[in-house]
Every structure is written in C-alpha cells, then in structure tokens.
C-alpha positions as a Python dict, from the first residue, in 0.01 Angstrom:
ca = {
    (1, 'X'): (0, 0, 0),
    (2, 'X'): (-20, -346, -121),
    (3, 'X'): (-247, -255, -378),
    (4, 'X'): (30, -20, -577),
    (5, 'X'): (262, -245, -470),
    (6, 'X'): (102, -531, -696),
    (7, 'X'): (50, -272, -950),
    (8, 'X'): (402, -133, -969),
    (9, 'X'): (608, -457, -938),
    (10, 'X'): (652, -750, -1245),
    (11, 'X'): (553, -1150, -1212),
    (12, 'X'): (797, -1214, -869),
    (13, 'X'): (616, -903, -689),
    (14, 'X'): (955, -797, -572),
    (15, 'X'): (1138, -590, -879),
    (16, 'X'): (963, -274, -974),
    (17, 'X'): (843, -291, -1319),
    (18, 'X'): (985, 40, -1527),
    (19, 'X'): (709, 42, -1791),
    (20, 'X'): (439, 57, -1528),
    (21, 'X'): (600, 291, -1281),
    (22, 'X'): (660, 540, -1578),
    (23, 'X'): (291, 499, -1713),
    (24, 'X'): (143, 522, -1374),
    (25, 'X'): (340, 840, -1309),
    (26, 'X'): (243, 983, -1690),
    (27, 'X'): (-124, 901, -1570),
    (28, 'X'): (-122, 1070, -1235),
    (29, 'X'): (61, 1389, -1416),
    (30, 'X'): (-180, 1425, -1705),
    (31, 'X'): (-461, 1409, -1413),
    (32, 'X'): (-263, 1662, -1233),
    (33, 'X'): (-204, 1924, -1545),
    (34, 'X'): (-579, 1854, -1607),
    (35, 'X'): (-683, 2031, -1268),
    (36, 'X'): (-420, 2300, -1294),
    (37, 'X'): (-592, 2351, -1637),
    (38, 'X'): (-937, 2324, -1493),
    (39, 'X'): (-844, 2541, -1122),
    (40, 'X'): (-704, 2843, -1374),
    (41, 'X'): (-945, 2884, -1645),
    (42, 'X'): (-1285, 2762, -1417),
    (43, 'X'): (-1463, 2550, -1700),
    (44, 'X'): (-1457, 2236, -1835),
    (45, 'X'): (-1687, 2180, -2151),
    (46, 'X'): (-1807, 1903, -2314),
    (47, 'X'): (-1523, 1891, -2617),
    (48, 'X'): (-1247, 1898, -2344),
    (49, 'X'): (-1404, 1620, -2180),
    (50, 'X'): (-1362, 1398, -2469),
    (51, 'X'): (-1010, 1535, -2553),
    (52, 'X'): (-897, 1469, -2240),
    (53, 'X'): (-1089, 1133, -2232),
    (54, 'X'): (-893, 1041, -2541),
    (55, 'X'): (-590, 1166, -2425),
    (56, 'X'): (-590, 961, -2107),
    (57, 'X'): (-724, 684, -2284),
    (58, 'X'): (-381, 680, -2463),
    (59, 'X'): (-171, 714, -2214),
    (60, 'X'): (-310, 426, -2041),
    (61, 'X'): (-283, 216, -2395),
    (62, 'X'): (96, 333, -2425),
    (63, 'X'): (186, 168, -2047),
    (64, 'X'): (-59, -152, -2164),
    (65, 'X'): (144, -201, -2462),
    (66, 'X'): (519, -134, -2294),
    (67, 'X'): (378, -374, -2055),
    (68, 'X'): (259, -670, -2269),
    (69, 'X'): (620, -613, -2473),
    (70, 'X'): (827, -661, -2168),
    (71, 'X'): (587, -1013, -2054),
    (72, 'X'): (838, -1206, -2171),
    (73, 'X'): (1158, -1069, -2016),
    (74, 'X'): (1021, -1056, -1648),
    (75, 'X'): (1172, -1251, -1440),
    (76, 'X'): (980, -1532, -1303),
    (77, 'X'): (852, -1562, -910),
    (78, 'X'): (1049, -1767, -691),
    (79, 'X'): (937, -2099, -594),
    (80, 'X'): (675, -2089, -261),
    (81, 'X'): (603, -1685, -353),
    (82, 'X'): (272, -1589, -378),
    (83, 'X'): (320, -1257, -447),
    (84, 'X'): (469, -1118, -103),
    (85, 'X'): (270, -1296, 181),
    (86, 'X'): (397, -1536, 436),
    (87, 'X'): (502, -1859, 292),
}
C-alpha cells in the first residue's frame, strides 16, 4: 500500500497528486477495456498489439507530462519528513 501511496501522492507524500491519480486511473481503464475487448472477440493479433502498445504508451506520456508541468507548484515536504515514516 505504500508503494501506490508514493506513487499517487506529490513531493510532501501526504497530498494526493491529481495528475497522477487521473493518469493512473486512465491506465488501469484502458487495461481494463483491453480485456473486455480481448474476453468478447477471443483474439488478439499482432497489429492490435502494437495499437494498443501505442495507445498505452500515450497515455502513460500524457500523465508524465501533466506531471512534470505541475513540479513546480507542489508543495514542498515538511521539515524531518521522509516521505511518511517515523521521524
């Protein structure tokens, strides 16, 4: 849980970043439409795999580059926090 904790949350590991919350979600629903896609029409070929590889791939480039915009407007980590632990 720590693990998607780190993932979903800014610089100060305690606000939940909206850029990465939204991209992980977009990533874990184009996975999920993919194997509705897959479980209805039982095949996957070779072209869909690179569509879909492409299509993920810019998903995950969208949330990188919402991310990288917003660097600068996170707010910083309290003094003595190292990301959640004890202190």
């Amino acid at each position: 849980m720590k693990i998607l904790n780190d993932i979903l949350t800014g610089k100060d590991n305690l606000t939940f970043d909206a850029a990465r919350v939204v991209g992980v979600l977009g990533a874990f629903a184009y996975i999920g439409f993919w194997c509705v896609q897959v479980y209805y029409q039982h095949r996957f070929d070779a072209q869909e795999a690179d569509a879909y590889g492409k299509g993920l791939g810019l998903v995950l480039l969208s949330m990188s580059g919402a991310v990288l915009l917003k660097k600068s407007a996170e707010p910083e980590a309290p003094v003595g926090n190292r990301g959640g632990g004890v202190n």
